[in-house]
Backbone as a chain_set.jsonl record, in Angstrom:
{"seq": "XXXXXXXXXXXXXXXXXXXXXXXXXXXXXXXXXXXXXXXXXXXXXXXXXXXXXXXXXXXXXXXXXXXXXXXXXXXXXXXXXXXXXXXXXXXXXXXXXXXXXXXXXXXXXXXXXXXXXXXXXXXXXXXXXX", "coords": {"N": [[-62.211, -15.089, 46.784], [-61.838, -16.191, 49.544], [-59.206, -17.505, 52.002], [-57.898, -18.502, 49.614], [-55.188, -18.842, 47.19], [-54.633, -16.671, 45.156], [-53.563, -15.808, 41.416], [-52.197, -13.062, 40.09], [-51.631, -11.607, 36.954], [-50.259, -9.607, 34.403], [-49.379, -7.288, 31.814], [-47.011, -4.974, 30.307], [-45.78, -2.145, 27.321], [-43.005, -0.284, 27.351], [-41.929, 2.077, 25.031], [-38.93, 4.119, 24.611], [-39.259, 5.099, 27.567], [-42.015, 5.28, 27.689], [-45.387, 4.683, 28.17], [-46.968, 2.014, 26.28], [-50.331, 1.848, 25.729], [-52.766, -0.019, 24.996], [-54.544, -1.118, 22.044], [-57.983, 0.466, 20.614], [-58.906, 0.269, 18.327], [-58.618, -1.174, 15.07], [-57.049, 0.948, 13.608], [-56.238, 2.489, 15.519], [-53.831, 0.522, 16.273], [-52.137, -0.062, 14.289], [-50.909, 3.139, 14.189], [-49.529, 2.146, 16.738], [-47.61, 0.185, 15.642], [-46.507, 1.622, 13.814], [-45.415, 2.825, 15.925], [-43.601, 2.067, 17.121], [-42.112, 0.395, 15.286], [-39.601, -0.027, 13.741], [-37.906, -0.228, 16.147], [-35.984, -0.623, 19.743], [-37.996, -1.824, 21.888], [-39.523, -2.384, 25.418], [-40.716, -5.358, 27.014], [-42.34, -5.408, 29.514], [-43.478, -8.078, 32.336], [-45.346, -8.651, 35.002], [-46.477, -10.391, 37.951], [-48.263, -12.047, 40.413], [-48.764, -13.155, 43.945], [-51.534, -13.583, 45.777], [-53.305, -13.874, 49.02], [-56.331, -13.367, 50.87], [-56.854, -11.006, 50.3], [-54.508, -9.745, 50.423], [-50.857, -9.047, 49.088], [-48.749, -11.509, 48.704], [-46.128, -12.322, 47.307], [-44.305, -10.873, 44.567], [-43.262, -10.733, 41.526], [-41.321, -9.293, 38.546], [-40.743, -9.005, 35.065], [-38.122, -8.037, 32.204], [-38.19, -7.779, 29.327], [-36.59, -7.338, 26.273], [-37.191, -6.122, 23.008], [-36.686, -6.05, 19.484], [-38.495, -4.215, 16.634], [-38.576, -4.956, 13.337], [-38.134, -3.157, 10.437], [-40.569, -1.909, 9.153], [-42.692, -1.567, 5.874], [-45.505, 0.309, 5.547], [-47.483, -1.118, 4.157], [-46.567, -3.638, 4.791], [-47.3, -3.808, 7.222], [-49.667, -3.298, 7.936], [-50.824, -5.666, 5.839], [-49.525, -7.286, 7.994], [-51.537, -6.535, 10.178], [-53.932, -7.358, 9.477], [-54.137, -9.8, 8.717], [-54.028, -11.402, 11.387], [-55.701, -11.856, 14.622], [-58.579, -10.332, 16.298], [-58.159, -10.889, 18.894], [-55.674, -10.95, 19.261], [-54.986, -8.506, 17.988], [-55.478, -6.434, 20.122], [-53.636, -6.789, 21.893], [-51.071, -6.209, 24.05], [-48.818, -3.985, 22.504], [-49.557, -5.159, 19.999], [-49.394, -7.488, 19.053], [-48.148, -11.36, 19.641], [-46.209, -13.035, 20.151], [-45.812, -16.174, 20.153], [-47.121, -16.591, 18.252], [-48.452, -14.991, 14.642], [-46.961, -12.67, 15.063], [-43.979, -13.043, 15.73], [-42.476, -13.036, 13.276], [-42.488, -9.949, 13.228], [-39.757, -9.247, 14.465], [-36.299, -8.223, 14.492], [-34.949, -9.543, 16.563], [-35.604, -10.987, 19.805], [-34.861, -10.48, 23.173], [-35.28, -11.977, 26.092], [-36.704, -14.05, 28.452], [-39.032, -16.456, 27.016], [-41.864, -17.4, 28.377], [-41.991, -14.988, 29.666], [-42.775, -13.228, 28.123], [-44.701, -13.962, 26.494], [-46.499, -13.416, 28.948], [-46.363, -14.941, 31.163], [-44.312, -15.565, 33.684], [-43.089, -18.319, 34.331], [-41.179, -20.209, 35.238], [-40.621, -18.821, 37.269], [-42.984, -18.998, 38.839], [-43.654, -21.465, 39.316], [-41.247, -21.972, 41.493], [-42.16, -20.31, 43.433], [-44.488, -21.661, 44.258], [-43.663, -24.014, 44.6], [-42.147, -23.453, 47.269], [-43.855, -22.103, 48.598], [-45.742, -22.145, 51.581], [-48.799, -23.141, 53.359]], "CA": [[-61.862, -16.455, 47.107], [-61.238, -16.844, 50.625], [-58.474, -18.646, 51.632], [-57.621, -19.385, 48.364], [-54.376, -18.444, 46.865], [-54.377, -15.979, 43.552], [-52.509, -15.441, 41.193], [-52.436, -12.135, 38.969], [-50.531, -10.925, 35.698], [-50.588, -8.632, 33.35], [-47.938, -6.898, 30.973], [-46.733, -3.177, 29.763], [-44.749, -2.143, 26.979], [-42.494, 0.91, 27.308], [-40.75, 2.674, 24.767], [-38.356, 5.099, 25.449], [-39.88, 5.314, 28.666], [-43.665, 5.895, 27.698], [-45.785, 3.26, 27.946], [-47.59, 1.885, 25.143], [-51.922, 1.079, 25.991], [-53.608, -1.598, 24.053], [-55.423, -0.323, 21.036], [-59.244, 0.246, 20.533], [-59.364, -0.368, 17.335], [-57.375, -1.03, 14.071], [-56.467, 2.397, 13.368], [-54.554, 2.731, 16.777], [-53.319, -0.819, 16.649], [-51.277, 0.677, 12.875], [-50.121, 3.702, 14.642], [-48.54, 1.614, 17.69], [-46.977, -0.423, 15.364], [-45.576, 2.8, 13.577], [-44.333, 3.588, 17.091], [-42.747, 0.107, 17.534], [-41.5, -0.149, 13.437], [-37.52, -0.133, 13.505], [-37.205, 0.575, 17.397], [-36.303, -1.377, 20.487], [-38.787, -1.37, 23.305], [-39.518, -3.604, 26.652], [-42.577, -5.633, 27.623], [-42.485, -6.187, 30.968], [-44.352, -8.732, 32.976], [-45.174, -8.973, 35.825], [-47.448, -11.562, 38.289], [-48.024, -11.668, 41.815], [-50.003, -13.93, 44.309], [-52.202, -12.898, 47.115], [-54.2, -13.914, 49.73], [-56.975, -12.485, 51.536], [-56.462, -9.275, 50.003], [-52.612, -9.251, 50.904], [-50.286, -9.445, 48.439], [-47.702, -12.473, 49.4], [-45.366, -12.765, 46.686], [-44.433, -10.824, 43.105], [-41.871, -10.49, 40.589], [-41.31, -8.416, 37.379], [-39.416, -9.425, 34.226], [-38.211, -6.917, 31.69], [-37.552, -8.35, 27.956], [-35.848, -6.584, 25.049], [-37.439, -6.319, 21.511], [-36.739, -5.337, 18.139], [-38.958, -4.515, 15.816], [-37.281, -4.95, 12.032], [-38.209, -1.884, 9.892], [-41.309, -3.024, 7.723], [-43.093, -0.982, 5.543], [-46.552, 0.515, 6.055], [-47.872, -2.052, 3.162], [-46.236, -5.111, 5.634], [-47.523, -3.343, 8.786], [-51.661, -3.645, 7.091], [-50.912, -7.064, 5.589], [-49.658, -8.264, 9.803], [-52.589, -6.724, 10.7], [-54.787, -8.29, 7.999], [-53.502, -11.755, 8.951], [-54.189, -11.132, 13.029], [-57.636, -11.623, 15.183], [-59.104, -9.234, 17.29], [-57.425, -10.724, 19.991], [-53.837, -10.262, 19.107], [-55.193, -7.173, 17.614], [-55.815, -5.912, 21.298], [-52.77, -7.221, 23.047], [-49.853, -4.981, 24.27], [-47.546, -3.867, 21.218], [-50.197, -5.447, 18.634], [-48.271, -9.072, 18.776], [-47.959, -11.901, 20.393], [-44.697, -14.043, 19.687], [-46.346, -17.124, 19.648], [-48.015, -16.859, 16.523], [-47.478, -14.396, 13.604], [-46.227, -11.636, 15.853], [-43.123, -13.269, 15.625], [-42.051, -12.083, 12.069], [-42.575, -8.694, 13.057], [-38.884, -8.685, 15.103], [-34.929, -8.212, 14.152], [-34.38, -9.798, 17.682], [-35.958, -10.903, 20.863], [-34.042, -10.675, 24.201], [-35.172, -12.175, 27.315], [-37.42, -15.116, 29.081], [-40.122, -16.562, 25.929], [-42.354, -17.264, 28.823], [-42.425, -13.891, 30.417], [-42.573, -12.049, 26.865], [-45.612, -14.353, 26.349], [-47.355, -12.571, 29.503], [-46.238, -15.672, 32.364], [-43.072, -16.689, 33.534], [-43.926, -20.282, 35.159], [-40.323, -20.767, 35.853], [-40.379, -18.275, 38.828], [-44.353, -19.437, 39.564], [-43.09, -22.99, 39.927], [-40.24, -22.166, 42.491], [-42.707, -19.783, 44.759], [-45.212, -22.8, 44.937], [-42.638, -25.59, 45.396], [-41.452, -23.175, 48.234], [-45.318, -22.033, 49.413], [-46.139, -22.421, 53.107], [-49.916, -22.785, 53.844]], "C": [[-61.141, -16.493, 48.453], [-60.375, -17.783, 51.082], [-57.977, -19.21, 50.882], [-55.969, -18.684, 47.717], [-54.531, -17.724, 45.355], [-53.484, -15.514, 42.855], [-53.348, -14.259, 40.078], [-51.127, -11.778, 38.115], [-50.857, -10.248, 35.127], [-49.079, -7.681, 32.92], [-48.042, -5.177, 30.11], [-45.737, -3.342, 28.814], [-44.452, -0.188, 27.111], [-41.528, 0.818, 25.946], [-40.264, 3.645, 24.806], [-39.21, 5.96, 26.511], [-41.187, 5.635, 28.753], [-44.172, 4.462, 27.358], [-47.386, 3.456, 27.046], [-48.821, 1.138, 25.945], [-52.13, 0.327, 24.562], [-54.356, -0.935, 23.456], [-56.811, -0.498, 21.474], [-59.663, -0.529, 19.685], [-58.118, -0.522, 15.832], [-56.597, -0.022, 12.998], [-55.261, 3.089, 14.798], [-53.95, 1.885, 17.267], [-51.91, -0.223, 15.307], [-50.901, 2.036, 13.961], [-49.383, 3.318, 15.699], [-47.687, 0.824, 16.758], [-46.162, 0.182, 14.651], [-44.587, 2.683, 14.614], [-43.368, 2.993, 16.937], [-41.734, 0.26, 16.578], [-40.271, 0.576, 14.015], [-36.907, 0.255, 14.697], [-37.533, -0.886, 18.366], [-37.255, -0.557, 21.47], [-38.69, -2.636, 24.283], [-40.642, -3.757, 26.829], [-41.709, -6.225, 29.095], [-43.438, -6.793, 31.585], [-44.485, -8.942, 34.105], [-46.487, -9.808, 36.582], [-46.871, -11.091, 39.967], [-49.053, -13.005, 42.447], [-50.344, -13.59, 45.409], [-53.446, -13.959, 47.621], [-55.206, -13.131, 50.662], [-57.189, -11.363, 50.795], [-55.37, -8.833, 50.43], [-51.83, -10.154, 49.788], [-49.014, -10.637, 49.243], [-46.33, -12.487, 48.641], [-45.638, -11.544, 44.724], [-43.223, -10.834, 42.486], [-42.495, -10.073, 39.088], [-40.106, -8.674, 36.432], [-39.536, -8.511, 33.068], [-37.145, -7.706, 30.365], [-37.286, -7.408, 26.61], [-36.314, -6.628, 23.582], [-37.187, -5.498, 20.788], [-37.499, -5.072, 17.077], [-37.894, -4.479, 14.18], [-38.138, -3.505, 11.339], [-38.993, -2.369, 8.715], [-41.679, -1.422, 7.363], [-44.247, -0.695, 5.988], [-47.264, -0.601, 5.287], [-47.674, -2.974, 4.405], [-46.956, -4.709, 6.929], [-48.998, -3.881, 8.58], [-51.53, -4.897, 6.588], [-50.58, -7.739, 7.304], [-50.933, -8.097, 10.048], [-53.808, -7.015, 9.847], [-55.142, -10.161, 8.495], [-53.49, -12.192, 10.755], [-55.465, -11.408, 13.623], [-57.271, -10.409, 15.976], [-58.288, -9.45, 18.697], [-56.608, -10.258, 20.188], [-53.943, -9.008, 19.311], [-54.899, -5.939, 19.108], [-54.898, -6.16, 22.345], [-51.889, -5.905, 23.183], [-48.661, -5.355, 23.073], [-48.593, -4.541, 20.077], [-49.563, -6.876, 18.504], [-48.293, -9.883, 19.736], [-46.933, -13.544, 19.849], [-44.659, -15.483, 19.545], [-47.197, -17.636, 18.635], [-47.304, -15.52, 15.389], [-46.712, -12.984, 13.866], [-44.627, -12.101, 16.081], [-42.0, -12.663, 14.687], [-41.822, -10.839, 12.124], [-40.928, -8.144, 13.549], [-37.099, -9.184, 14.346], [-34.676, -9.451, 15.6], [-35.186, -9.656, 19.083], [-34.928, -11.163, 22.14], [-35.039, -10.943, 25.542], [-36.349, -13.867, 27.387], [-38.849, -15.215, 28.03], [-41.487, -16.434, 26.823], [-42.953, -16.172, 29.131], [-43.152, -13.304, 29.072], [-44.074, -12.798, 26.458], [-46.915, -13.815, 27.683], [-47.207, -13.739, 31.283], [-44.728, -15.88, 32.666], [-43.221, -17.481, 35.064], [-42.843, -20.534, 35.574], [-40.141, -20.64, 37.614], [-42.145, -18.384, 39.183], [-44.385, -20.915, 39.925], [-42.517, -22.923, 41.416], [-41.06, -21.204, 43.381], [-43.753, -20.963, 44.879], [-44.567, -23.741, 45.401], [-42.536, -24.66, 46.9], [-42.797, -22.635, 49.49], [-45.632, -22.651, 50.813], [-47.371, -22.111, 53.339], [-50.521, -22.322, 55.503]], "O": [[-59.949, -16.797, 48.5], [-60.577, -18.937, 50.706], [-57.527, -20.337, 51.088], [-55.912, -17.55, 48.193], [-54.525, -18.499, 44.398], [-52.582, -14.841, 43.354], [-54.434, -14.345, 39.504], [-49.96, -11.696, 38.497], [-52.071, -10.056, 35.193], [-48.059, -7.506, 33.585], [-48.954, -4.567, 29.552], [-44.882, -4.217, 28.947], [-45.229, 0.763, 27.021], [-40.686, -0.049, 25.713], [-41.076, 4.526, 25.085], [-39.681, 7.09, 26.382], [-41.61, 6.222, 29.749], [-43.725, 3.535, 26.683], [-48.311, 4.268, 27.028], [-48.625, 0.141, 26.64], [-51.617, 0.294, 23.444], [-54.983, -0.07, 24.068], [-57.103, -1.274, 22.384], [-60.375, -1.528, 19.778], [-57.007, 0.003, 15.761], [-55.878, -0.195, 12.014], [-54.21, 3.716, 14.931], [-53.456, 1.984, 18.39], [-50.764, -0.053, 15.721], [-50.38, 1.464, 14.918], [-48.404, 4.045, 15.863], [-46.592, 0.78, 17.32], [-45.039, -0.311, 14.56], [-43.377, 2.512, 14.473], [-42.274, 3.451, 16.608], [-40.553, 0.269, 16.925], [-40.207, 1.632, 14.645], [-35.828, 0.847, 14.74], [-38.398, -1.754, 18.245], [-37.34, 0.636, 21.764], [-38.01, -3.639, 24.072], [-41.535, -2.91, 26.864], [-40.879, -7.07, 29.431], [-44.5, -6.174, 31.529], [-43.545, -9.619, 34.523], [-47.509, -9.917, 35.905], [-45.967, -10.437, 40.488], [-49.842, -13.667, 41.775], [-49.459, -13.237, 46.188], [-54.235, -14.607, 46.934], [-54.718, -12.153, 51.23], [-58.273, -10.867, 51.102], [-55.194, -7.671, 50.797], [-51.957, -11.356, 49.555], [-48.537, -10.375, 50.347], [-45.343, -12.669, 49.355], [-46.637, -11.48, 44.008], [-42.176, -10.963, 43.12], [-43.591, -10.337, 38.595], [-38.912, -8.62, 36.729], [-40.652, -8.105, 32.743], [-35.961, -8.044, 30.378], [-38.255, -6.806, 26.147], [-35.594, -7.355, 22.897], [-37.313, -4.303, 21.054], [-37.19, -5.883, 16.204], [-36.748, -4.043, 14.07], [-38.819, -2.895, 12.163], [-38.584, -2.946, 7.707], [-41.333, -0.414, 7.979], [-44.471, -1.341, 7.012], [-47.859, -1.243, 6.152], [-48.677, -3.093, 5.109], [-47.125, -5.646, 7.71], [-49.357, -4.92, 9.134], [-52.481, -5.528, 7.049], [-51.339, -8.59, 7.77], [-51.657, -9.084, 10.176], [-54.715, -6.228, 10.119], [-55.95, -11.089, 8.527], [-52.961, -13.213, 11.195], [-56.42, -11.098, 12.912], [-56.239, -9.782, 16.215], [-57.875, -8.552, 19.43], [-56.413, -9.345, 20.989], [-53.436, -8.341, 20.212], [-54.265, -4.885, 19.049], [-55.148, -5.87, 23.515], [-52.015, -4.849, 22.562], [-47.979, -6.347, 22.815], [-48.15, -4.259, 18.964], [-49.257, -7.128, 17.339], [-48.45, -9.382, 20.85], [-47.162, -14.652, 19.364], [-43.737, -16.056, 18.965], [-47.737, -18.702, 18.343], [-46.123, -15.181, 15.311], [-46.032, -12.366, 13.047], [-44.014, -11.277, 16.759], [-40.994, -12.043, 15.031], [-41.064, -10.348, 11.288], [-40.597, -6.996, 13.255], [-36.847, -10.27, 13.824], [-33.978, -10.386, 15.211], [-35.447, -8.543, 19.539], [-34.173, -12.129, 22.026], [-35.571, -9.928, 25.989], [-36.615, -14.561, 26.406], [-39.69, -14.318, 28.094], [-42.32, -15.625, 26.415], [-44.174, -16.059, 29.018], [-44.304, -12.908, 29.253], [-44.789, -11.924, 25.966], [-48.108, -13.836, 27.383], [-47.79, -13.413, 32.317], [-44.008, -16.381, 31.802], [-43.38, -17.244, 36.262], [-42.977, -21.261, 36.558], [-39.852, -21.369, 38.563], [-42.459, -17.546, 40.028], [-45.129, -21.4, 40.777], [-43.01, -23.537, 42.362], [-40.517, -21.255, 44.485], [-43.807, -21.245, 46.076], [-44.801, -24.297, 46.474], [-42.942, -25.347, 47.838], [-42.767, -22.719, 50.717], [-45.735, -23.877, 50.871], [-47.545, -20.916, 53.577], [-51.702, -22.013, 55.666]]}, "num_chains": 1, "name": "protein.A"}
C-alpha cells in the first residue's frame, strides 16, 4: 500500500522468560495451559505503523496474569467450551470471552491484553503528520 499508512500487531506470552507459541492442535493447546495452570506470566503487545516500508511509530505493552490453579478435568471442560479460534490464540484464551474464568488476577491495559491498545493508537494519529 503505497503511501498508505499501516498498522501492525501481534502479541507474545512469556513465562519465566520463555515464550509461549500458539498451539497446533488440542493436545498442545492442554499442555500450554498446564504450563500457564497456577503461574503468573506476561502477554505482551505490541503494534507499530509504517510507511513505505519504514517503520514510523511503535510501542509495546507488558500485562500481568494469573492463572488460578484448575484441575486437569477444568482445563478439558475450558477447552471443550472454546472454538478453534481461541483454541489457537497465544496462552489458549482470550479475556473477552470464556478465557476470562481461567485467571486469579489480571494486571494491566484490557485493551492491550486483548491484542490492541487504541488508547496509544488514538494519540499517535491525533498527533500524525502527513
Amino acid at each position: 500500500y503505497p503511501d498508505r499508512l499501516v498498522l501492525g500487531a501481534d502479541s507474545v506470552v512469556s513465562l519465566n522468560n520463555e515464550l509461549i507459541n500458539k498451539p497446533k492442535n488440542r493436545n498442545e493447546a492442554l499442555s500450554i495451559l498446564k504450563k500457564l495452570n497456577n503461574s503468573k506470566h506476561f502477554l505482551i503487545s505490541s503494534v507499530c505503523f509504517s510507511k513505505n516500508g519504514s517503520m514510523l511509530w511503535n510501542h509495546s505493552d507488558s500485562s500481568e496474569l494469573k492463572m488460578k490453579n484448575l484441575s486437569e478435568k477444568e482445563l478439558l471442560n475450558y477447552l471443550d467450551k472454546i472454538s478453534t479460534e481461541t483454541l489457537m490464540s497465544y496462552g489458549v484464551y482470550q479475556v473477552e470471552a470464556e478465557g476470562l474464568e481461567l485467571f486469579e488476577y489480571i494486571k494491566g491495559d484490557h485493551n492491550s491484553i486483548m491484542g490492541l491498545p487504541i488508547k496509544d493508537i488514538i494519540n499517535y494519529i491525533k498527533n500524525y503528520k502527513t
